[in-house]
C-alpha positions as CSV (number, residue, x, y, z in Angstrom):
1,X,0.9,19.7,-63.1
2,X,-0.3,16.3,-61.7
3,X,-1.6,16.2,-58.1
4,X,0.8,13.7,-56.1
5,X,-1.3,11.6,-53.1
6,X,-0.5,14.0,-50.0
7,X,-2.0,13.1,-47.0
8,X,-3.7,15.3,-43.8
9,X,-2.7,13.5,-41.7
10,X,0.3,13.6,-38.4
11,X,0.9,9.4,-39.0
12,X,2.9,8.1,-41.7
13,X,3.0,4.8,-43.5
14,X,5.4,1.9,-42.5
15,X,8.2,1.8,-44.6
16,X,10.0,-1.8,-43.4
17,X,8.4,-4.8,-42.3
18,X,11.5,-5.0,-39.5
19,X,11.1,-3.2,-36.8
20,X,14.5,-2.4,-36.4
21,X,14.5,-0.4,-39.6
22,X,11.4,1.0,-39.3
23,X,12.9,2.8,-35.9
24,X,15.8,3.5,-38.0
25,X,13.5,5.7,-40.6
26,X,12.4,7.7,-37.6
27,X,13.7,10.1,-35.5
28,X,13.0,12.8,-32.9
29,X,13.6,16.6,-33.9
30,X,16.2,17.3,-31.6
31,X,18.5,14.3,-32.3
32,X,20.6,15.9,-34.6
33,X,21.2,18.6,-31.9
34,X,22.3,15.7,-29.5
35,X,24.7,14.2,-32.0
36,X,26.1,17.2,-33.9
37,X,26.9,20.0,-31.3
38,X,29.2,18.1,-29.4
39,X,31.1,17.0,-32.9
40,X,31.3,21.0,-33.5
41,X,32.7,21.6,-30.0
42,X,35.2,19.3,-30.7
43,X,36.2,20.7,-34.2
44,X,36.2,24.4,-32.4
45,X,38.5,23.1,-30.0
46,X,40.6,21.6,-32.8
47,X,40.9,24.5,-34.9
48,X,42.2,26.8,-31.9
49,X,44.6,24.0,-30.0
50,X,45.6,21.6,-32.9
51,X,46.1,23.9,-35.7
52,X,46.7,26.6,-33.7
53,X,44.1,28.9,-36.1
54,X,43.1,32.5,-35.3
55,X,40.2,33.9,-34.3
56,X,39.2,35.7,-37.4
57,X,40.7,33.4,-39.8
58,X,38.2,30.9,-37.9
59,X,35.6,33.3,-38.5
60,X,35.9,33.5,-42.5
61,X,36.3,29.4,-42.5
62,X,33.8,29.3,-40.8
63,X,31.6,31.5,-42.9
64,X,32.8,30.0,-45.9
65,X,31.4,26.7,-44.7
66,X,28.4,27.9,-43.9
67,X,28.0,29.9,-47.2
68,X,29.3,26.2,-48.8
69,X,26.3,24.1,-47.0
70,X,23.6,26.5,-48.6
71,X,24.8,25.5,-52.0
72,X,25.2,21.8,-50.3
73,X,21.2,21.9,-49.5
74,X,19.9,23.4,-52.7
75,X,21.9,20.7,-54.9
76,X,20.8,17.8,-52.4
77,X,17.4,18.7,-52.4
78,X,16.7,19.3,-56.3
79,X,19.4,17.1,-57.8
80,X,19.6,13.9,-55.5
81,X,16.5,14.3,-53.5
82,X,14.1,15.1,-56.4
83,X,15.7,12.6,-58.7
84,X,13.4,10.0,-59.8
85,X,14.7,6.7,-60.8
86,X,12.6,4.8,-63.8
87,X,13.6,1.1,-62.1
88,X,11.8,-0.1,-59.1
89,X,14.3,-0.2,-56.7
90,X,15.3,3.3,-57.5
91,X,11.9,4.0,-57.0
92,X,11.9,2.2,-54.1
93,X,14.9,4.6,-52.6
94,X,13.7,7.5,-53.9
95,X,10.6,7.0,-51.4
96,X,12.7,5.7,-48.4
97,X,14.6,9.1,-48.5
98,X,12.3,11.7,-49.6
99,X,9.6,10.6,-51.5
100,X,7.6,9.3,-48.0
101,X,7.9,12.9,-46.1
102,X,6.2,14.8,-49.6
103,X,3.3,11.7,-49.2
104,X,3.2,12.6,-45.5
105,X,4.7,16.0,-45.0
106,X,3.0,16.4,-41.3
107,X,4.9,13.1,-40.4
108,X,6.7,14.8,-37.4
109,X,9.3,11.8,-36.8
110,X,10.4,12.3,-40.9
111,X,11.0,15.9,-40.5
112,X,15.2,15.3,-40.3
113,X,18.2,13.4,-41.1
114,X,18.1,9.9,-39.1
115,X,21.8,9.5,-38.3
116,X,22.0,6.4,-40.1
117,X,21.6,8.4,-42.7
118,X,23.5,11.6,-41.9
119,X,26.5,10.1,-40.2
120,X,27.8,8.6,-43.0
121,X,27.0,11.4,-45.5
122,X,28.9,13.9,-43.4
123,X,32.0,11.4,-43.0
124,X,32.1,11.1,-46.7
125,X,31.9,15.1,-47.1
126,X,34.4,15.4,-43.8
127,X,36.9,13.7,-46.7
128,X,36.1,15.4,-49.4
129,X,36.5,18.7,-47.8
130,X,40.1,17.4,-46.5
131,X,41.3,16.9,-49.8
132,X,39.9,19.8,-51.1
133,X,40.9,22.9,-48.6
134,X,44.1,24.3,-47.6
135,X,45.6,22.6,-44.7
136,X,44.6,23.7,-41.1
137,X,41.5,24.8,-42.6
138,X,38.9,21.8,-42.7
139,X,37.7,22.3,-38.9
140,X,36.8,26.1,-39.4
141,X,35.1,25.2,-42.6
142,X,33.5,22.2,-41.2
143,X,32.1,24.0,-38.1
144,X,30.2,26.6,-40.4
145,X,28.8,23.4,-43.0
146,X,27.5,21.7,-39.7
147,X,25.8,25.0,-38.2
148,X,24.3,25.1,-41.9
149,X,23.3,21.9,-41.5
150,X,21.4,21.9,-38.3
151,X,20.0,25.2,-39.0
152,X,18.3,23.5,-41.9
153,X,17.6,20.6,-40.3
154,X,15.3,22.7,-37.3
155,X,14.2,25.3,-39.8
156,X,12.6,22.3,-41.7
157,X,10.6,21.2,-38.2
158,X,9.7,24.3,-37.8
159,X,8.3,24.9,-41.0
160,X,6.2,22.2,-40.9
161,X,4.9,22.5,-37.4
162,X,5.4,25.7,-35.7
163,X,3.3,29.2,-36.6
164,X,5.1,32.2,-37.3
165,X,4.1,35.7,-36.8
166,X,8.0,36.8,-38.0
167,X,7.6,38.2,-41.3
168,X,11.1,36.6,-42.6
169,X,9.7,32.8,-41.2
170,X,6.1,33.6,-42.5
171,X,7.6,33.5,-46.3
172,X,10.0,31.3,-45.7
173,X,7.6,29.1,-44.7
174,X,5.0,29.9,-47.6
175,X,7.5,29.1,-49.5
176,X,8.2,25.5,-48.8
177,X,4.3,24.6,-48.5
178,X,4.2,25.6,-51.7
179,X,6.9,23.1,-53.0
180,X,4.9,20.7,-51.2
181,X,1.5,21.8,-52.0
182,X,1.7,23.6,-54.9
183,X,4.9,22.8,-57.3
184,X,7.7,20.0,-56.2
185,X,9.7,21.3,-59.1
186,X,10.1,24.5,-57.7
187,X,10.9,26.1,-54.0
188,X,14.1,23.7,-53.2
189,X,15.4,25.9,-50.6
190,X,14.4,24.7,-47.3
191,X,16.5,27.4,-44.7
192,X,16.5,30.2,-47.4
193,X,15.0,30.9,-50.9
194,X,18.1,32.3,-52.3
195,X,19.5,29.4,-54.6
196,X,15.8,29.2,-55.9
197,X,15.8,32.8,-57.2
198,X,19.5,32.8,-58.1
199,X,19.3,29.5,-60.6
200,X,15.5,30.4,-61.9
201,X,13.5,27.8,-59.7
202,X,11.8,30.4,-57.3
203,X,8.0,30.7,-57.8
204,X,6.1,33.3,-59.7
205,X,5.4,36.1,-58.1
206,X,1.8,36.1,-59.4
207,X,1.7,32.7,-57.7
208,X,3.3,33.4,-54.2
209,X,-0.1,36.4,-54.1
């Protein structure tokens, strides 16, 4: 397949001509820690004083939320992430929210989420989830989809910038460099390969040798 411009280096290009955006598109690794934990504190406490849930029914919410968010990043990644508009503002999008960190993957202030753009995607989720569940059951489940969340979010830093002598983080990640370096239109897993060999878009094995 073609070859994509994919630079070396640890700087990035400037996305807005204000500055204020442009300190928008950026963010510190550990700002999601800062602005999520304490929102999943707060649904813990919620789930055990407002709803008055059980500890192992909190558990399995929980774990269904977390199981949820896996699904969440695989269809986020290859279906909105790695959709490629034919106009040129949808062009122009596409590179604002993804297509910037595949031309400068060792940009280490485009590694996760900015809240501008998180926030608002989780509060739209938040809803849809409400409708969706049982009653009582959205902070459980919402607990586990944020933990998914920011697992992915700090496995994705870490994949780009940390070594690994791990076995487990060693192929995990090999096998995002190689969506980056080797096939976008495969490897869409970021925190686990398993969507990618369940829905056919893992890599060959010959490949991954």
């Amino acid at each position: 397949m073609k070859k994509n411009f994919i630079s070396n280096s640890s700087d990035s290009i400037r996305m807005f001509k204000s500055g204020f955006l442009e300190s928008l598109s950026k963010v510190h690794f550990y700002v999601p820690l800062i602005v999520y934990i304490p929102v999943i504190g707060y649904l813990c406490w919620l789930a055990f004083t407002d709803v008055h849930m059980n500890f192992f029914s909190f558990i399995g919410w929980g774990a269904l939320g977390l199981f949820i968010w896996t699904i969440a990043e695989y269809i986020l990644h290859r279906y909105i992430f790695h959709f490629y508009p034919k106009s040129n503002i949808g062009k122009r999008i596409h590179f604002i929210f993804h297509g910037v960190h595949h031309d400068y993957p060792n940009d280490a202030k485009r590694l996760v989420m900015p809240p501008t753009a998180s926030i608002p995607m989780a509060l739209g989720l938040y809803f849809l989830f409400l409708y969706l569940l049982p009653a009582g059951t959205i902070y459980a489940f919402f607990t586990g989809f944020l933990v998914g969340y920011l697992v992915y979010d700090m496995a994705h830093y870490a994949l780009h910038h940390a070594n690994f002598k791990n076995p487990f983080w060693k192929k995990l990640k090999q096998h995002h460099m190689l969506h980056h370096y080797s096939d976008s239109t495969k490897g869409y897993g970021v925190s686990s390969a398993l969507w990618d060999k369940v829905l056919g878009s893992d890599f060959d094995k010959k490949v991954n040798t």
